[in-house]
C-alpha positions in Angstrom: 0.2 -12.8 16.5 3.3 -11.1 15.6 1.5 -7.9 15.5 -0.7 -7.3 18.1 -3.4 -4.6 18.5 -1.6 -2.7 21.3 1.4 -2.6 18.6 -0.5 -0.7 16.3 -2.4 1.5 18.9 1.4 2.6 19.9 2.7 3.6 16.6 -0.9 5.6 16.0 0.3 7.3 19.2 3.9 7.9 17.6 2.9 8.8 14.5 -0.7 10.8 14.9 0.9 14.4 15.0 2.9 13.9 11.4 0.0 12.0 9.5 -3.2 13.2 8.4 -5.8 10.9 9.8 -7.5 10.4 6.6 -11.9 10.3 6.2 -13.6 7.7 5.7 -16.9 7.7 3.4 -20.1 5.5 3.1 -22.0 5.2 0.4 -25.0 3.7 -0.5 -26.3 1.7 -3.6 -22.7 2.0 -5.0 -20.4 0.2 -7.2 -22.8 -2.2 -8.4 -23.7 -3.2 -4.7 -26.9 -2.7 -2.7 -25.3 -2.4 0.8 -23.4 -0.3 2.2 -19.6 1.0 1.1 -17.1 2.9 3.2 -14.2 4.2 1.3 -11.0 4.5 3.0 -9.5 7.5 1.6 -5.9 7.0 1.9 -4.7 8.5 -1.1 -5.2 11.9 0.5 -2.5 10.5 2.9 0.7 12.6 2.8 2.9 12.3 -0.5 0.3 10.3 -1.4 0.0 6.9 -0.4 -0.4 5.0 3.0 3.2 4.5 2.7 3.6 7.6 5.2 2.5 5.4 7.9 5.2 3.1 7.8 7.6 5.2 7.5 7.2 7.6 9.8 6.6 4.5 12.6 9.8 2.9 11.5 12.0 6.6 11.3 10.6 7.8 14.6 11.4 3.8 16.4 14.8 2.9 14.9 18.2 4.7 15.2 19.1 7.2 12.4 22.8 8.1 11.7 24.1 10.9 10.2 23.9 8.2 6.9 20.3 9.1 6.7 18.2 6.6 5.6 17.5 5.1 2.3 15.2 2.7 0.5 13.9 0.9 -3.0 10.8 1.6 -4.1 8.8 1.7 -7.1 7.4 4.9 -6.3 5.0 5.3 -3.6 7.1 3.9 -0.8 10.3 6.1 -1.8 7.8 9.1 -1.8 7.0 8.4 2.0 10.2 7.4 3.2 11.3 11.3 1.4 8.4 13.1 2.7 9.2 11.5 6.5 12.7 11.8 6.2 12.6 15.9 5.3 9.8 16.5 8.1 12.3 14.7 10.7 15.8 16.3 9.0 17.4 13.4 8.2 19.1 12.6 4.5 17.3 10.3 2.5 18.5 8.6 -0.5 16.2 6.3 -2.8 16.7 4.0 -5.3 13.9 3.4 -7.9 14.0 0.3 -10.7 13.4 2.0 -14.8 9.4 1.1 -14.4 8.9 3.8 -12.4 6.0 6.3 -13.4 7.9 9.9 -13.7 4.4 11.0 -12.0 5.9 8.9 -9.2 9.9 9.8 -9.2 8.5 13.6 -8.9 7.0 13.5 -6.3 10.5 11.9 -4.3 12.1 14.7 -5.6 10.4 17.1 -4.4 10.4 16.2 -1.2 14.4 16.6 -1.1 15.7 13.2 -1.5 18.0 11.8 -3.8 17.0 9.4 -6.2 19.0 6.4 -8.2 17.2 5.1 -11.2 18.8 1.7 -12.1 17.8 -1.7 -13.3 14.8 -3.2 -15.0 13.0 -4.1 -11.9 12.5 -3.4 -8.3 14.8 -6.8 -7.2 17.1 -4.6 -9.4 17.1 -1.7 -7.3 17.0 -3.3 -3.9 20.3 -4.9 -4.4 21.9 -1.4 -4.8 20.0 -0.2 -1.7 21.5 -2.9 0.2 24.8 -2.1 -0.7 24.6 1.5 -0.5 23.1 0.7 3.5 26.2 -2.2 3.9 28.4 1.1 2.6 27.0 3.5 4.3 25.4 2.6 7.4 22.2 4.2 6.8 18.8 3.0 8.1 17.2 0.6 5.6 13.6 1.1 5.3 11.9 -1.9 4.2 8.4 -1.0 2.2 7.0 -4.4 3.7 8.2 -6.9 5.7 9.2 -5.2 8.5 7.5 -5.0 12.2 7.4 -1.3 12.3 6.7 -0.9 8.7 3.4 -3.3 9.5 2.5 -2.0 12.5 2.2 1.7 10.9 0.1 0.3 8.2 -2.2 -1.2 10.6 -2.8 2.5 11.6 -5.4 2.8 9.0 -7.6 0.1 9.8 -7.5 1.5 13.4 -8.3 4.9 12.3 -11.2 3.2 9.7 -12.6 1.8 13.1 -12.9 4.4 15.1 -14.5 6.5 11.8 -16.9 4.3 10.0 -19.5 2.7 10.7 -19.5 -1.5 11.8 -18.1 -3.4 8.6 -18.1 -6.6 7.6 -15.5 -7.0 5.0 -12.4 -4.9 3.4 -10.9 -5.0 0.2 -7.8 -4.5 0.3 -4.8 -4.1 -2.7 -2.0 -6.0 -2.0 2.1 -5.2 -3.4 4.2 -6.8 -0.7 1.8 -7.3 1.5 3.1 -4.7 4.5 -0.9 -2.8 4.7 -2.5 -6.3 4.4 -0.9 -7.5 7.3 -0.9 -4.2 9.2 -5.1 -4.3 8.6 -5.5 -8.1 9.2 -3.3 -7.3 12.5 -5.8 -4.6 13.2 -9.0 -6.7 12.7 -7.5 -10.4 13.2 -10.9 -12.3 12.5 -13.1 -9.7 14.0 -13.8 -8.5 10.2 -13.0 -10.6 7.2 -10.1 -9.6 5.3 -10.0 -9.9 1.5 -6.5 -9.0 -0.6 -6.8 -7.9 -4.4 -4.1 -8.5 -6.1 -3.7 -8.2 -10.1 -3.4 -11.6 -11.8 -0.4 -10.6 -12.8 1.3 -9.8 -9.9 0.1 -12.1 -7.2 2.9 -12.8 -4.9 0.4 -13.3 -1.7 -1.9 -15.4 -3.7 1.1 -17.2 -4.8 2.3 -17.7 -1.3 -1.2 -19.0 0.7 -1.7 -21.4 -2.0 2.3 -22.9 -1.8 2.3 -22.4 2.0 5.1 -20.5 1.4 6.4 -17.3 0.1 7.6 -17.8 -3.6 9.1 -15.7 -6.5 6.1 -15.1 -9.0 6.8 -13.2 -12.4 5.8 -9.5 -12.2 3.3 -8.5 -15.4 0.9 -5.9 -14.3 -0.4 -2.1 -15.4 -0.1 -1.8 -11.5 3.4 -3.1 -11.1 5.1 -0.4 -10.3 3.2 -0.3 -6.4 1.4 -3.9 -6.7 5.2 -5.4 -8.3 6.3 -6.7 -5.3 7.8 -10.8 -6.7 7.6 -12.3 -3.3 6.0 -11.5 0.3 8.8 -12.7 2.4 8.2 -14.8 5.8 7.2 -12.1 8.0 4.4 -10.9 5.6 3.2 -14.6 4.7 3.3 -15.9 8.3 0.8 -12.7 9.7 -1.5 -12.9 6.6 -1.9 -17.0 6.9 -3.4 -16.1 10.0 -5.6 -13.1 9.1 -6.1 -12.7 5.3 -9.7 -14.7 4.2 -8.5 -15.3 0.6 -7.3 -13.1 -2.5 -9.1 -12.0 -5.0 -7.5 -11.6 -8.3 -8.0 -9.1 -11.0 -7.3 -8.6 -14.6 -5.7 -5.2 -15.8 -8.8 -3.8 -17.8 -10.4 -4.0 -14.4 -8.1 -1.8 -12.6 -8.5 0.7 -15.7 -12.5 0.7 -15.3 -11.9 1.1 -11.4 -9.9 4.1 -12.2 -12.3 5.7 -15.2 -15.2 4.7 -12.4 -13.1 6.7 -9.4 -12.5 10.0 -11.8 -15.5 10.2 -14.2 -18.3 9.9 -11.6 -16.2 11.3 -8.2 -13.6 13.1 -9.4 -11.1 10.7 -7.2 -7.6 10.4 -9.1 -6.0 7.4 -8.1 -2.9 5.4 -10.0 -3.9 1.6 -11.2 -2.3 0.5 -7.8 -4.9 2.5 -5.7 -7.6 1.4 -7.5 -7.0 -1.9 -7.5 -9.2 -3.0 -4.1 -11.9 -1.3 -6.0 -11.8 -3.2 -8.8 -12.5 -6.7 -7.4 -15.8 -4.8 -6.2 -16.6 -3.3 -9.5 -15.9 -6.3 -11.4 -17.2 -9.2 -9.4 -13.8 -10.8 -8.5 -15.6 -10.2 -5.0 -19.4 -10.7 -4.6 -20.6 -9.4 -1.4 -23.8 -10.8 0.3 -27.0 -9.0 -0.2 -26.3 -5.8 2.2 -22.4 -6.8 3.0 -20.9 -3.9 4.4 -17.6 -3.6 2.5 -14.9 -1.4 3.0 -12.4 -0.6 0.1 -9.3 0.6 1.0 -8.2 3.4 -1.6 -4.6 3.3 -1.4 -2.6 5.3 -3.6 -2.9 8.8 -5.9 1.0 9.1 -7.5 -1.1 9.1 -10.9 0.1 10.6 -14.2 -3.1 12.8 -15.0 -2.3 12.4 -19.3 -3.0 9.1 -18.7 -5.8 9.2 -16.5 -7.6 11.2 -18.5 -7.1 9.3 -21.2 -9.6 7.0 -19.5 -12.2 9.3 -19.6 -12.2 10.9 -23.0 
Protein backbone atom coordinates (compact mmCIF):
# COMPACT_ATOMS: atom_id res chain seq x y z
CA UNK A 1 0.00 0.00 0.00
CA UNK A 2 1.21 3.32 -0.68
CA UNK A 3 -0.79 4.57 2.09
CA UNK A 4 -0.79 2.73 4.97
CA UNK A 5 -3.16 2.99 8.05
CA UNK A 6 -0.46 4.27 10.46
CA UNK A 7 -0.09 7.17 7.62
CA UNK A 8 -3.34 8.31 8.12
CA UNK A 9 -3.59 7.71 11.96
CA UNK A 10 -0.40 10.30 11.94
CA UNK A 11 -1.81 13.05 9.94
CA UNK A 12 -5.27 12.67 12.25
CA UNK A 13 -2.72 13.36 14.98
CA UNK A 14 -1.26 16.46 12.92
CA UNK A 15 -4.23 17.70 11.96
CA UNK A 16 -6.97 16.95 14.94
CA UNK A 17 -6.61 20.36 16.72
CA UNK A 18 -7.37 22.61 13.29
CA UNK A 19 -10.30 20.36 11.96
CA UNK A 20 -13.58 19.71 13.24
CA UNK A 21 -14.04 16.13 13.61
CA UNK A 22 -17.22 16.01 11.90
CA UNK A 23 -20.73 13.55 13.20
CA UNK A 24 -21.68 10.86 11.75
CA UNK A 25 -25.57 9.91 11.57
CA UNK A 26 -27.55 6.65 11.09
CA UNK A 27 -30.64 6.38 9.89
CA UNK A 28 -33.05 3.94 9.40
CA UNK A 29 -35.53 2.94 6.55
CA UNK A 30 -33.92 5.78 4.54
CA UNK A 31 -33.33 6.72 1.01
CA UNK A 32 -35.24 4.07 -0.40
CA UNK A 33 -33.29 1.41 1.66
CA UNK A 34 -34.42 -0.95 4.49
CA UNK A 35 -31.02 -1.15 6.32
CA UNK A 36 -29.19 0.89 7.97
CA UNK A 37 -27.44 4.47 6.64
CA UNK A 38 -24.72 6.47 8.29
CA UNK A 39 -24.19 9.76 6.80
CA UNK A 40 -20.77 11.18 6.96
CA UNK A 41 -21.33 14.77 7.43
CA UNK A 42 -18.35 16.31 5.95
CA UNK A 43 -19.84 19.25 4.54
CA UNK A 44 -19.86 20.80 8.02
CA UNK A 45 -16.07 20.44 7.63
CA UNK A 46 -14.28 23.82 7.74
CA UNK A 47 -14.80 26.12 4.61
CA UNK A 48 -16.76 23.57 3.66
CA UNK A 49 -15.64 20.56 2.16
CA UNK A 50 -13.27 17.68 3.25
CA UNK A 51 -10.71 19.50 1.41
CA UNK A 52 -9.47 20.99 4.90
CA UNK A 53 -8.09 17.73 5.60
CA UNK A 54 -5.64 17.69 2.94
CA UNK A 55 -4.59 20.68 3.32
CA UNK A 56 -3.87 21.24 6.53
CA UNK A 57 -1.82 17.55 6.48
CA UNK A 58 0.15 18.73 3.47
CA UNK A 59 0.81 22.71 5.05
CA UNK A 60 1.66 21.44 8.43
CA UNK A 61 4.32 18.30 6.67
CA UNK A 62 6.05 20.24 3.82
CA UNK A 63 8.24 23.36 3.96
CA UNK A 64 6.51 26.82 3.43
CA UNK A 65 8.52 29.84 2.13
CA UNK A 66 7.81 33.20 2.53
CA UNK A 67 6.18 32.48 -1.32
CA UNK A 68 3.18 31.07 0.59
CA UNK A 69 1.57 28.55 -0.99
CA UNK A 70 -0.80 28.35 -3.82
CA UNK A 71 -3.03 26.02 -5.80
CA UNK A 72 -5.89 25.36 -8.75
CA UNK A 73 -9.01 24.51 -7.80
CA UNK A 74 -12.49 24.63 -8.91
CA UNK A 75 -13.65 25.71 -5.75
CA UNK A 76 -13.69 23.60 -2.86
CA UNK A 77 -10.06 22.74 -2.74
CA UNK A 78 -8.88 26.50 -3.12
CA UNK A 79 -11.41 27.19 -0.20
CA UNK A 80 -9.36 24.75 2.09
CA UNK A 81 -6.02 25.44 1.02
CA UNK A 82 -7.26 29.54 2.01
CA UNK A 83 -8.84 28.63 5.10
CA UNK A 84 -5.48 26.44 6.20
CA UNK A 85 -3.18 28.85 4.90
CA UNK A 86 -4.82 32.03 7.11
CA UNK A 87 -5.11 29.79 10.30
CA UNK A 88 -1.27 28.88 9.84
CA UNK A 89 -0.18 32.73 8.50
CA UNK A 90 1.13 31.91 5.49
CA UNK A 91 0.09 33.81 1.91
CA UNK A 92 -1.97 31.90 -0.26
CA UNK A 93 -2.64 32.52 -3.75
CA UNK A 94 -5.34 30.44 -5.88
CA UNK A 95 -6.02 30.10 -9.23
CA UNK A 96 -9.65 29.08 -10.20
CA UNK A 97 -10.74 28.05 -14.17
CA UNK A 98 -14.23 30.55 -15.42
CA UNK A 99 -16.65 27.39 -14.32
CA UNK A 100 -16.27 28.27 -10.96
CA UNK A 101 -19.63 28.74 -8.90
CA UNK A 102 -19.28 32.54 -7.36
CA UNK A 103 -20.90 30.62 -4.30
CA UNK A 104 -17.52 28.91 -4.37
CA UNK A 105 -14.88 31.85 -5.37
CA UNK A 106 -16.49 33.65 -2.12
CA UNK A 107 -15.86 31.65 0.09
CA UNK A 108 -11.67 31.76 -0.99
CA UNK A 109 -12.04 35.26 -0.59
CA UNK A 110 -13.00 35.41 2.42
CA UNK A 111 -10.69 33.52 3.91
CA UNK A 112 -7.81 36.14 2.75
CA UNK A 113 -6.37 34.61 -0.35
CA UNK A 114 -5.90 35.84 -3.52
CA UNK A 115 -7.64 34.47 -6.34
CA UNK A 116 -6.85 34.27 -10.40
CA UNK A 117 -9.81 33.55 -12.50
CA UNK A 118 -8.54 32.39 -15.93
CA UNK A 119 -9.24 29.84 -18.61
CA UNK A 120 -12.16 27.69 -19.59
CA UNK A 121 -11.24 24.80 -17.51
CA UNK A 122 -9.40 23.63 -14.49
CA UNK A 123 -6.29 22.05 -16.85
CA UNK A 124 -6.52 25.86 -17.72
CA UNK A 125 -5.82 27.04 -14.38
CA UNK A 126 -3.35 24.49 -13.24
CA UNK A 127 -0.94 25.45 -15.92
CA UNK A 128 -0.81 29.10 -14.44
CA UNK A 129 -0.41 27.63 -10.94
CA UNK A 130 2.56 25.77 -12.02
CA UNK A 131 4.22 28.59 -13.38
CA UNK A 132 3.32 30.98 -10.71
CA UNK A 133 5.07 27.97 -8.20
CA UNK A 134 8.18 27.52 -11.01
CA UNK A 135 8.17 31.71 -10.48
CA UNK A 136 7.71 31.95 -7.23
CA UNK A 137 8.82 29.18 -5.23
CA UNK A 138 5.74 28.67 -3.32
CA UNK A 139 4.40 25.35 -1.99
CA UNK A 140 2.16 23.64 -4.60
CA UNK A 141 -0.72 22.08 -3.08
CA UNK A 142 -2.07 19.41 -5.18
CA UNK A 143 -6.03 18.78 -4.53
CA UNK A 144 -5.38 14.93 -5.31
CA UNK A 145 -2.59 13.04 -6.17
CA UNK A 146 -0.44 13.80 -3.56
CA UNK A 147 0.69 11.47 -0.37
CA UNK A 148 -0.09 14.03 2.14
CA UNK A 149 -3.08 15.27 0.36
CA UNK A 150 -4.43 11.36 0.50
CA UNK A 151 -3.40 10.61 3.65
CA UNK A 152 -5.51 13.64 5.18
CA UNK A 153 -8.40 12.53 3.30
CA UNK A 154 -8.23 9.20 4.78
CA UNK A 155 -8.79 11.09 8.01
CA UNK A 156 -12.46 10.87 7.56
CA UNK A 157 -12.95 7.35 7.12
CA UNK A 158 -10.82 6.94 10.41
CA UNK A 159 -12.86 9.33 12.23
CA UNK A 160 -16.23 7.48 10.50
CA UNK A 161 -14.76 4.34 12.24
CA UNK A 162 -14.29 5.24 15.39
CA UNK A 163 -18.04 7.12 15.30
CA UNK A 164 -20.49 4.85 13.52
CA UNK A 165 -21.51 1.93 13.91
CA UNK A 166 -19.87 -1.48 11.82
CA UNK A 167 -20.54 -0.78 7.97
CA UNK A 168 -20.48 -2.67 5.20
CA UNK A 169 -20.15 -0.44 2.30
CA UNK A 170 -19.43 3.50 1.51
CA UNK A 171 -20.45 5.50 -1.23
CA UNK A 172 -18.21 7.70 -1.96
CA UNK A 173 -18.11 10.84 -4.78
CA UNK A 174 -15.25 10.85 -6.64
CA UNK A 175 -13.35 14.32 -8.59
CA UNK A 176 -9.73 13.34 -8.66
CA UNK A 177 -9.90 10.77 -6.66
CA UNK A 178 -7.56 12.17 -3.51
CA UNK A 179 -10.76 11.10 -0.59
CA UNK A 180 -11.26 7.80 -2.54
CA UNK A 181 -8.02 6.75 -2.10
CA UNK A 182 -7.47 8.36 1.38
CA UNK A 183 -10.91 6.13 2.48
CA UNK A 184 -10.02 2.93 0.53
CA UNK A 185 -6.40 3.45 2.35
CA UNK A 186 -8.35 3.70 5.52
CA UNK A 187 -10.50 0.46 5.04
CA UNK A 188 -8.26 -1.44 2.34
CA UNK A 189 -10.75 -4.51 1.96
CA UNK A 190 -11.96 -4.51 5.40
CA UNK A 191 -15.18 -2.61 4.03
CA UNK A 192 -16.13 -2.47 0.43
CA UNK A 193 -15.49 0.72 -1.31
CA UNK A 194 -17.85 2.05 -3.90
CA UNK A 195 -16.84 5.52 -6.03
CA UNK A 196 -19.75 7.65 -7.66
CA UNK A 197 -18.82 9.41 -10.15
CA UNK A 198 -21.21 11.47 -12.74
CA UNK A 199 -21.32 9.91 -16.14
CA UNK A 200 -20.02 12.77 -17.26
CA UNK A 201 -17.14 13.14 -15.48
CA UNK A 202 -15.74 9.79 -14.84
CA UNK A 203 -12.07 10.00 -14.87
CA UNK A 204 -11.62 6.93 -12.23
CA UNK A 205 -14.14 4.91 -14.04
CA UNK A 206 -12.30 5.71 -17.04
CA UNK A 207 -9.04 4.71 -15.54
CA UNK A 208 -9.96 0.99 -13.83
CA UNK A 209 -11.49 0.01 -16.98
CA UNK A 210 -8.11 1.15 -19.36
CA UNK A 211 -5.75 0.01 -16.57
CA UNK A 212 -4.57 3.28 -16.76
CA UNK A 213 -5.23 6.78 -15.93
CA UNK A 214 -6.64 8.58 -19.19
CA UNK A 215 -7.92 12.12 -20.26
CA UNK A 216 -11.81 11.79 -20.26
CA UNK A 217 -14.02 14.93 -21.46
CA UNK A 218 -15.47 16.88 -18.55
CA UNK A 219 -19.63 17.43 -18.97
CA UNK A 220 -21.18 17.46 -15.63
CA UNK A 221 -23.62 19.84 -13.37
CA UNK A 222 -20.94 18.73 -10.68
CA UNK A 223 -17.86 19.62 -12.62
CA UNK A 224 -16.70 22.24 -10.97
CA UNK A 225 -15.56 19.64 -7.70
CA UNK A 226 -16.25 16.17 -9.55
CA UNK A 227 -14.28 17.92 -13.02
CA UNK A 228 -11.23 16.42 -12.44
CA UNK A 229 -10.14 14.93 -16.53
CA UNK A 230 -7.72 12.40 -15.34
CA UNK A 231 -6.68 10.70 -11.85
CA UNK A 232 -3.04 10.54 -12.32
CA UNK A 233 -0.74 7.38 -11.34
CA UNK A 234 -0.62 7.88 -7.68
CA UNK A 235 -4.54 8.07 -7.42
CA UNK A 236 -5.14 5.07 -10.04
CA UNK A 237 -2.44 2.75 -8.55
CA UNK A 238 -4.06 3.12 -4.60
CA UNK A 239 -7.70 2.87 -5.86
CA UNK A 240 -6.83 -0.43 -8.23
CA UNK A 241 -6.08 -1.92 -5.08
CA UNK A 242 -8.99 -0.71 -2.86
CA UNK A 243 -11.90 0.82 -4.80
CA UNK A 244 -14.75 -2.29 -5.53
CA UNK A 245 -16.12 -0.62 -8.66
CA UNK A 246 -17.79 2.95 -9.67
CA UNK A 247 -20.99 3.63 -9.91
CA UNK A 248 -22.11 6.15 -12.37
CA UNK A 249 -24.74 8.69 -12.27
CA UNK A 250 -26.70 10.90 -14.56
CA UNK A 251 -27.05 14.71 -13.65
CA UNK A 252 -30.95 14.76 -12.88
CA UNK A 253 -29.85 12.27 -10.18
CA UNK A 254 -27.51 14.46 -8.44
CA UNK A 255 -30.33 17.30 -8.59
CA UNK A 256 -32.95 14.83 -6.87
CA UNK A 257 -30.09 13.95 -4.27
CA UNK A 258 -29.84 17.50 -3.62
CA UNK A 259 -33.84 18.43 -3.56
CA UNK A 260 -33.93 14.95 -1.30
CA UNK A 261 -30.87 16.43 1.19
CA UNK A 262 -32.78 20.05 1.61
CA UNK A 263 -36.59 19.46 1.29
CA UNK A 264 -36.80 16.57 3.85
CA UNK A 265 -33.45 17.42 6.13
CA UNK A 266 -32.69 20.71 5.64
CA UNK A 267 -28.96 19.53 4.45
CA UNK A 268 -27.58 22.15 1.76
CA UNK A 269 -25.14 20.55 -0.20
CA UNK A 270 -23.66 21.63 -3.94
CA UNK A 271 -24.32 18.77 -6.85
CA UNK A 272 -20.66 17.55 -5.98
CA UNK A 273 -21.59 16.72 -2.34
CA UNK A 274 -24.54 15.02 -3.19
CA UNK A 275 -23.34 13.06 -5.66
CA UNK A 276 -22.46 9.66 -3.36
CA UNK A 277 -26.05 10.02 -2.37
CA UNK A 278 -27.40 9.84 -5.52
CA UNK A 279 -26.17 6.43 -6.60
CA UNK A 280 -28.24 5.35 -3.39
CA UNK A 281 -31.27 7.28 -4.21
CA UNK A 282 -31.32 6.31 -7.68
CA UNK A 283 -30.35 2.66 -7.87
CA UNK A 284 -26.91 3.15 -9.53
CA UNK A 285 -26.04 1.18 -6.27
CA UNK A 286 -28.46 -1.52 -4.90
CA UNK A 287 -27.50 -2.61 -1.50
CA UNK A 288 -28.37 -6.07 -0.09
CA UNK A 289 -31.41 -6.41 1.99
CA UNK A 290 -30.11 -4.71 5.36
CA UNK A 291 -26.54 -3.50 3.78
CA UNK A 292 -25.10 -1.09 6.02
CA UNK A 293 -24.10 1.73 3.75
CA UNK A 294 -22.26 4.70 4.51
CA UNK A 295 -22.51 7.87 2.22
CA UNK A 296 -19.96 10.18 2.43
CA UNK A 297 -21.60 13.85 2.19
CA UNK A 298 -18.73 15.77 0.91
CA UNK A 299 -19.27 19.18 0.00
CA UNK A 300 -21.74 22.46 0.97
CA UNK A 301 -20.04 25.59 -1.35
CA UNK A 302 -23.74 25.69 -2.77
CA UNK A 303 -25.40 28.73 -4.31
CA UNK A 304 -28.67 28.77 -2.17
CA UNK A 305 -30.81 30.66 -5.52
CA UNK A 306 -30.19 27.64 -7.10
CA UNK A 307 -30.82 25.20 -4.50
CA UNK A 308 -33.91 26.43 -3.85
CA UNK A 309 -34.84 26.41 -7.06
CA UNK A 310 -35.06 22.69 -6.52
CA UNK A 311 -37.51 22.83 -4.04
CA UNK A 312 -40.05 25.31 -5.23
Amino acid sequence: MLISRSDIQAAHSRIASHIRRTPSWTLRGAFGHDGPVSLKLEFLQHAGSFKTRGAFNTLLSQKVTEAGVAAASGGNHGAAVAYAAKRLGMKARIFVPEISSPAKIAVIRSHGAEVVIGGARYADAQEACDLYVAESGALRVHPFGAETTIAGQGTAGLEWEEDAPPLDTVLVAVGGGGLISGIGSWWNGRVKVVGVEPKGSRALHAALEAGRPVDVDVDSVAADSLGARNTGDLVYAICRETVDHVALVEDPAIREAQRLLWRDWRIATEPGGAAALAALVSGAYRPAPGERVGVLLCGANVELQRLSELVP
